[in-house]
Wavefront OBJ file of the C-alpha trace (Angstrom):
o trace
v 0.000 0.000 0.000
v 1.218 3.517 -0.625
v 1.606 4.456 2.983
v 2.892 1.046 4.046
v 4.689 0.174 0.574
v 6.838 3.680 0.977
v 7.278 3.367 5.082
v 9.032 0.592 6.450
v 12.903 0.277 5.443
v 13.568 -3.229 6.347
v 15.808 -3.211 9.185
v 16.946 -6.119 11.258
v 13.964 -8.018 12.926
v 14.471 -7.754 16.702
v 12.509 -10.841 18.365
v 9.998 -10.165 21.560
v 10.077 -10.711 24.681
v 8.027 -14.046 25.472
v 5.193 -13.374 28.209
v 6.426 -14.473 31.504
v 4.204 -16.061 34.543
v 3.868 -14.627 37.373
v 6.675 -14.023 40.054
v 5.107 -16.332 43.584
v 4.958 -13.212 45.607
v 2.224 -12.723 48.506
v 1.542 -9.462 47.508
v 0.955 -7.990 44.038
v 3.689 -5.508 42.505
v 3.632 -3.241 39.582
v 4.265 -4.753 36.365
v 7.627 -3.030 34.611
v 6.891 -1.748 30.947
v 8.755 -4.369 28.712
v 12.252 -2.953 27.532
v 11.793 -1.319 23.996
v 14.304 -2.931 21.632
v 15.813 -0.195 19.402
v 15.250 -1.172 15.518
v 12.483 -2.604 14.061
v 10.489 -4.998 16.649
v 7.944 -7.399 15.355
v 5.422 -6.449 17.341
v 4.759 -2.883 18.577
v 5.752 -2.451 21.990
v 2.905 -1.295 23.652
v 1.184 -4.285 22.526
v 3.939 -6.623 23.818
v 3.601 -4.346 26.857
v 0.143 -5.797 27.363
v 0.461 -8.764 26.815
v 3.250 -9.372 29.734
v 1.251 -7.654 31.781
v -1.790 -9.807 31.141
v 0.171 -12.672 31.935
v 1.276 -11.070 34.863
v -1.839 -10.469 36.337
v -3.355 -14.747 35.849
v -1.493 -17.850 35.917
v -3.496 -18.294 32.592
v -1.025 -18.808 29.509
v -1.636 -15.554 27.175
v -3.764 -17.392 24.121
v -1.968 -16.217 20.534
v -4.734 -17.998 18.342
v -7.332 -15.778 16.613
v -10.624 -16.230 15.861
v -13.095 -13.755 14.303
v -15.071 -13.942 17.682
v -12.101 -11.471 19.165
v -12.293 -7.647 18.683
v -9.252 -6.066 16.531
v -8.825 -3.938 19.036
v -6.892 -7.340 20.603
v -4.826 -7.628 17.854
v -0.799 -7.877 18.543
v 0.834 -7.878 15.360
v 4.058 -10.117 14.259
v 4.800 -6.827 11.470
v 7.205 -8.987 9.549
v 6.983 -12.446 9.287
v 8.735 -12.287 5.664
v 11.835 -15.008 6.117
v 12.040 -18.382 7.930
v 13.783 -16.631 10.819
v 11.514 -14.289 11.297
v 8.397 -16.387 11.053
v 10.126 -18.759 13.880
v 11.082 -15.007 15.823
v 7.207 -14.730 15.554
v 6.038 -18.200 16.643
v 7.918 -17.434 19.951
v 6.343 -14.505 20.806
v 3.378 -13.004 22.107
v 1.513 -12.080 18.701
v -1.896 -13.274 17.434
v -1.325 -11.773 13.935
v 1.423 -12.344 11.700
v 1.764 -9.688 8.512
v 3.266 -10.610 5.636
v 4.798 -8.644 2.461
v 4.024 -10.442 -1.147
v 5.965 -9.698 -4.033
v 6.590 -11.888 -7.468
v 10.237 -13.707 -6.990
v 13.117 -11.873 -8.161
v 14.200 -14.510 -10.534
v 10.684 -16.877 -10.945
v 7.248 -16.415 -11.727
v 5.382 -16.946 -8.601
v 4.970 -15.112 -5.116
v 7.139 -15.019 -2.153
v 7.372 -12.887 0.465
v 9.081 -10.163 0.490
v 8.762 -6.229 1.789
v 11.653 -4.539 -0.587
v 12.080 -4.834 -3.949
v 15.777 -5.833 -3.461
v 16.871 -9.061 -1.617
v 16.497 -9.277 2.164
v 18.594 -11.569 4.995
v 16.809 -14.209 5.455
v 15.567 -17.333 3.782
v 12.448 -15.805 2.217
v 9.299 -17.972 2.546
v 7.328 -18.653 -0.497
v 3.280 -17.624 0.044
v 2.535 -21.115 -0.262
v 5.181 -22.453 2.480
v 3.603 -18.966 5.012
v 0.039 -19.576 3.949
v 0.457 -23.353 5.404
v 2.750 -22.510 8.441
v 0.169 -19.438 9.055
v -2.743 -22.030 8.951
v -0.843 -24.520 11.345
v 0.042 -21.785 13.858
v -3.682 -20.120 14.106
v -2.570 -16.619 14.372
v -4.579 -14.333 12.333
v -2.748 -13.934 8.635
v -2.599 -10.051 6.983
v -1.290 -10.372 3.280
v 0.206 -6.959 2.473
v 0.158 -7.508 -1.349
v 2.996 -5.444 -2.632
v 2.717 -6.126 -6.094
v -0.737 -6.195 -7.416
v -0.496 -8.119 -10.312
v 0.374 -10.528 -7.613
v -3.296 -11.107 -6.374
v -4.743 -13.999 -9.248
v -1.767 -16.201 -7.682
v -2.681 -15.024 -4.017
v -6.340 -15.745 -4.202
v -5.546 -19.216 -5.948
v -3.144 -20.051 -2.781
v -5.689 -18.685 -0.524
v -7.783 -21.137 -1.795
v -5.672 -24.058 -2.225
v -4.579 -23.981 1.602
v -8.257 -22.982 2.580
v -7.295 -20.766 5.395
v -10.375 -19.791 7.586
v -11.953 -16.326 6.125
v -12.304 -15.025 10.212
v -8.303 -15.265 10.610
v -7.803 -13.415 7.034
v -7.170 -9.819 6.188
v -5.802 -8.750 2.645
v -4.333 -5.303 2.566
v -3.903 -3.305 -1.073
v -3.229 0.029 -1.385
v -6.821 2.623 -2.329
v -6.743 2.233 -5.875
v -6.083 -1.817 -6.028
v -8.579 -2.312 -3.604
v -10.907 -0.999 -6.088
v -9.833 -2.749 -8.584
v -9.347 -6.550 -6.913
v -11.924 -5.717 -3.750
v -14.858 -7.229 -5.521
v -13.029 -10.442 -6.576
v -11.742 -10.335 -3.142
v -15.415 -10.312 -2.123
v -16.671 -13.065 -4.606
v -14.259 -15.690 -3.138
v -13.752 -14.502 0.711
v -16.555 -12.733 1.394
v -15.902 -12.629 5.394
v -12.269 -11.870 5.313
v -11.131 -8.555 6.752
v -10.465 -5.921 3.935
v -7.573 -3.393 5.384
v -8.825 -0.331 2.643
v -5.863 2.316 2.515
v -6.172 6.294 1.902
v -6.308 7.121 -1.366
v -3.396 10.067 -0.422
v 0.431 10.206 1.056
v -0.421 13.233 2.984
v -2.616 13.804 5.866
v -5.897 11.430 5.992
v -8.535 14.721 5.892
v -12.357 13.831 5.990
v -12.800 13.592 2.261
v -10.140 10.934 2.078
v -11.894 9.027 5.065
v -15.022 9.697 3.313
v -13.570 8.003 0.473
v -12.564 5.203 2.061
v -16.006 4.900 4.035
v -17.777 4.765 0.518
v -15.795 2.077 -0.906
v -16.116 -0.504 2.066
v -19.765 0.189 1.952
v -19.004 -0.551 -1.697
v -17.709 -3.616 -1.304
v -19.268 -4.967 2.070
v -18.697 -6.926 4.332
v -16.171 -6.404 7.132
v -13.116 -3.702 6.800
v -10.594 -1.674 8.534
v -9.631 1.643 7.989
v -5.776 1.507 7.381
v -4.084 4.829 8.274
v -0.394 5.781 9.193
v -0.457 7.157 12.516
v 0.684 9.945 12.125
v -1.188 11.381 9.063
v -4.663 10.055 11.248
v -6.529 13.428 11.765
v -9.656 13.930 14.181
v -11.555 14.810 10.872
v -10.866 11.250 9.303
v -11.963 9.773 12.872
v -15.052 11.285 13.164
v -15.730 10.747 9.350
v -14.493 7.081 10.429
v -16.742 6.086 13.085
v -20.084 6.581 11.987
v -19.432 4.064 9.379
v -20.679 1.035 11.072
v -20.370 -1.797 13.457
v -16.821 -2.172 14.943
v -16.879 -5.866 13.468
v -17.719 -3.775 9.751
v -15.575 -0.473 9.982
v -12.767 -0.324 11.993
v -9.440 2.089 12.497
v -6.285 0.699 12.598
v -3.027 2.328 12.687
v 0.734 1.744 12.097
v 4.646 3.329 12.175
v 6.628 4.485 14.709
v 7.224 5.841 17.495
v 10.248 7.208 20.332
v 7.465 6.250 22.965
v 5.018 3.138 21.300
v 3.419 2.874 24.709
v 2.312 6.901 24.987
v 1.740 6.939 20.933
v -0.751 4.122 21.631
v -2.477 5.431 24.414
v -3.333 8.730 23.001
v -4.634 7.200 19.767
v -6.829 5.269 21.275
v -8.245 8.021 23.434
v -8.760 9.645 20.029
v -11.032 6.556 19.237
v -8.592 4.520 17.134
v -10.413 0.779 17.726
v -8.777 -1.987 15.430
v -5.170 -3.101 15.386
v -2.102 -0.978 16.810
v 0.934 -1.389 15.068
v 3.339 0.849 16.499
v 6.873 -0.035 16.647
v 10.190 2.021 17.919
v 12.465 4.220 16.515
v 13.997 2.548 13.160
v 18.211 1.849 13.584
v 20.390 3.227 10.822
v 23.405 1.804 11.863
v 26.717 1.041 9.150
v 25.665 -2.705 9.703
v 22.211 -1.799 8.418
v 23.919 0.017 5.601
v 26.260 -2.503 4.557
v 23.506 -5.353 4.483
v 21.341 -2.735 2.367
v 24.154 -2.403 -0.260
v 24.919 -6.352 -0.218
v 21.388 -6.740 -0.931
v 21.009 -4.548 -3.643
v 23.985 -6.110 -5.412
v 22.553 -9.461 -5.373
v 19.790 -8.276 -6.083
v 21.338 -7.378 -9.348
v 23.233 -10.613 -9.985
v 19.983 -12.810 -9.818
v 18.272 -10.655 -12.232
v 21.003 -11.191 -14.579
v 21.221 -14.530 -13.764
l 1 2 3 4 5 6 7 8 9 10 11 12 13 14 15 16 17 18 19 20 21 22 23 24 25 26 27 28 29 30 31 32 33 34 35 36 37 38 39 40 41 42 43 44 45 46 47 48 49 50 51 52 53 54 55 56 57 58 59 60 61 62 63 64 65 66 67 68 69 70 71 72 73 74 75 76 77 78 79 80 81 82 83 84 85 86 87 88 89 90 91 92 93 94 95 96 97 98 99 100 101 102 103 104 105 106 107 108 109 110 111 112 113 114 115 116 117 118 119 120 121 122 123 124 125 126 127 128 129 130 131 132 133 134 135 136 137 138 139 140 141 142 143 144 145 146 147 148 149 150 151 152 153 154 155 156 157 158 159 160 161 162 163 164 165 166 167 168 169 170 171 172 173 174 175 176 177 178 179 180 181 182 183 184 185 186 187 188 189 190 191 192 193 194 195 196 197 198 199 200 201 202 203 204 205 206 207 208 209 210 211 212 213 214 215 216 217 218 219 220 221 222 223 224 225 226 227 228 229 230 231 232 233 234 235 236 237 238 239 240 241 242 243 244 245 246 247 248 249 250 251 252 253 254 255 256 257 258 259 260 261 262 263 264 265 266 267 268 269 270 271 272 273 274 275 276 277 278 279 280 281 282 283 284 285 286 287 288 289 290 291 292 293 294 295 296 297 298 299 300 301 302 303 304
């Protein structure tokens, strides 16, 4: 999508923390906000906040299956989930959702997953090999479909694994969810839509009323997709009215120096579907070097 397609730079996946039980104390203490990672952490950390605490509170193990009985406002979102390592980071942590990137292969005709355009680290999964893992694992599965040309192949897949429509969301960017939203419809009619701004720049109430139109358009349930920090009071209040929570909700993403405080105020402002904020991004020489490695094999495969 534009606003998720130009945002992320894929930095080095930093894995969670894994909820812990509780410490056999006779009288309750405070629960310490989990350490946020610098880089790029899987799962924003106000939601990874949560969950420890949850677990901190019951003896209860924290429950990272989804089912379309939950509210997306419960959401805790594995953001990439691209590469083998990754997907494993993922498995062994506290999300419920796992996102992943789909792009055609570099050097084949078929999709894999992949957020940049270049090569990544990592031993990228093909959609096949995440659709089935994502099935085995129960976590909720967002496809952020990249490359839009991509979607007859993603569809067939979706199909051919038969995940369960109440644990799918397909994101596209405004104008390819007009275009593939109705085919989307014909063969997964309950499957969450995420339906992006149709602007880069600040989501005003004639963008929200945009997207309001076309998920009435389309039916069926949808979440308003929106940077957080282009998300203006305007595009919430042009947001809200739009329906049941379960048909119209608003979700957010990016980053933040403080993901806890970032995700407290929006949802003050009424943001009610999934948080995705993570820290600050690193830009460290390492991160650097393993961009320009990339981009040179990148090259060599596509003259291969």
């Amino acid at each position: 999508m534009p606003f998720e397609h130009g945002g992320r730079i894929g930095p080095r996946v930093v894995p969670l923390p894994k909820p812990s039980p509780p410490p056999p104390a006779p009288e309750a203490k405070a629960v310490a906000p989990a350490t946020v990672a610098k880089g790029h952490s899987q799962v924003d950390s106000f939601q990874a906040t949560t969950a420890s605490a949850k677990s901190a509170e019951s003896p209860a193990p924290v429950d990272n299956t989804w089912s379309g009985t939950q509210p997306l406002s419960e959401a805790r979102n594995a953001h990439r989930t691209n590469t083998k390592e990754q997907f494993e980071d993922a498995l062994n942590s506290g999300a419920n959702w796992f996102e992943g990137d789909v792009r055609k292969e570099i050097n084949k005709d078929s999709p894999e997953m992949r957020h940049d355009k270049n090569h990544e680290d990592g031993d990228n999964l093909t959609l096949n090999e995440w659709l089935t893992m994502g099935k085995e694992s129960g976590r909720g599965l967002k496809l952020d479909i990249k490359e839009a040309d991509q979607m007859p192949a993603v569809l067939d897949e979706l199909e051919k694994v038969g995940i369960s429509e109440d644990r799918l969301m397909l994101n596209l960017g405004f104008e390819d969810m007009q275009e593939w939203g109705p085919k989307i419809r014909e063969r997964f009619p309950n499957a969450i839509l995420a339906i992006n701004p149709p602007t880069g720049g600040d989501v005003k109430g004639t963008d929200a009323q945009k997207m309001v139109d076309l998920a009435k358009e389309l039916g069926g349930p949808a979440t308003f997709v929106v940077r957080h920090d282009k998300l203006t009071d305007e595009a919430i209040k042009t947001f809200l009215p739009a329906g049941s929570p379960a048909a119209g909700t608003i979700s957010v993403w990016g980053d933040s120096k403080d993901p806890v405080k970032a995700a407290e105020d929006l949802k003050a402002r009424g943001v009610n579907g999934m948080i995705d904020i993570a820290g600050p991004h690193g830009n460290s020489w390492g991160d650097r070097a393993d961009a320009v490695k990339n981009w040179f094999k990148t090259g060599w495969d596509k003259f291969l």
